[in-house]
C-alpha positions in Angstrom: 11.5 -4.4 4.2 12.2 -1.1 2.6 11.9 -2.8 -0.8 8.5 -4.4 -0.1 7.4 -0.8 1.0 8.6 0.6 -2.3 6.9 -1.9 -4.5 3.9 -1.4 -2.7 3.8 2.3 -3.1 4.1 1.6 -6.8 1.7 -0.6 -7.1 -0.7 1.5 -5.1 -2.4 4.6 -6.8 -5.2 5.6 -4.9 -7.5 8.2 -6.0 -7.4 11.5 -4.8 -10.3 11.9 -3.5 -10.0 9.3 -0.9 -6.6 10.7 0.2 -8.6 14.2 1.1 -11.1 12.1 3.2 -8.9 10.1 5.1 -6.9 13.2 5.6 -10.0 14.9 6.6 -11.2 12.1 9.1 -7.5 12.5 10.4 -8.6 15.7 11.9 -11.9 14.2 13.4 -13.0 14.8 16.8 -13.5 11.2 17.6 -10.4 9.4 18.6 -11.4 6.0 17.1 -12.2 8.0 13.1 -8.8 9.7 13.4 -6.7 6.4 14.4 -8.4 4.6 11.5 -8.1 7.6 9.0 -4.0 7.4 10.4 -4.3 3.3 9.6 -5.2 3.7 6.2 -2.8 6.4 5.3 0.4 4.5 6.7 -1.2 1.0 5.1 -1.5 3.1 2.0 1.9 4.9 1.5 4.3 3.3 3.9 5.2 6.4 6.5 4.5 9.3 7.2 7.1 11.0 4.9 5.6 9.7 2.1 2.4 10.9 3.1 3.6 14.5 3.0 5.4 14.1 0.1 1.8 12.5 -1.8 -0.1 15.6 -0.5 1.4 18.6 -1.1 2.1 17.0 -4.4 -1.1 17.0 -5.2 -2.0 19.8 -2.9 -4.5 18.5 -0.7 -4.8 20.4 2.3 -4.6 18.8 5.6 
């Protein structure tokens, strides 16, 4: 499984853009934006870790 998470994150390059606002509806009042916002970010990059790692990287602030 941690191969299939790998290849994915390689194939996967999202803009940055989108990162801020999902990282922004993370922090949304309504329960139902921030689980979604959460969705999208662990579909995109795999865990949580990696999520991090993506962010400051590109220093987005969260």
């Amino acid at each position: 499984m941690s191969n299939h998470i790998e290849v994915k994150k390689q194939q996967l390059n999202p803009p940055n853009v989108l990162i801020k606002t999902w990282c922004t509806l993370a922090r949304d009042e309504d329960e139902q934006v921030r689980t979604h916002a959460m969705k999208m970010l662990l579909d995109t990059f795999g865990d949580l870790e990696s999520i991090v790692k993506f962010v400051k990287s590109n220093n987005i602030k969260v």
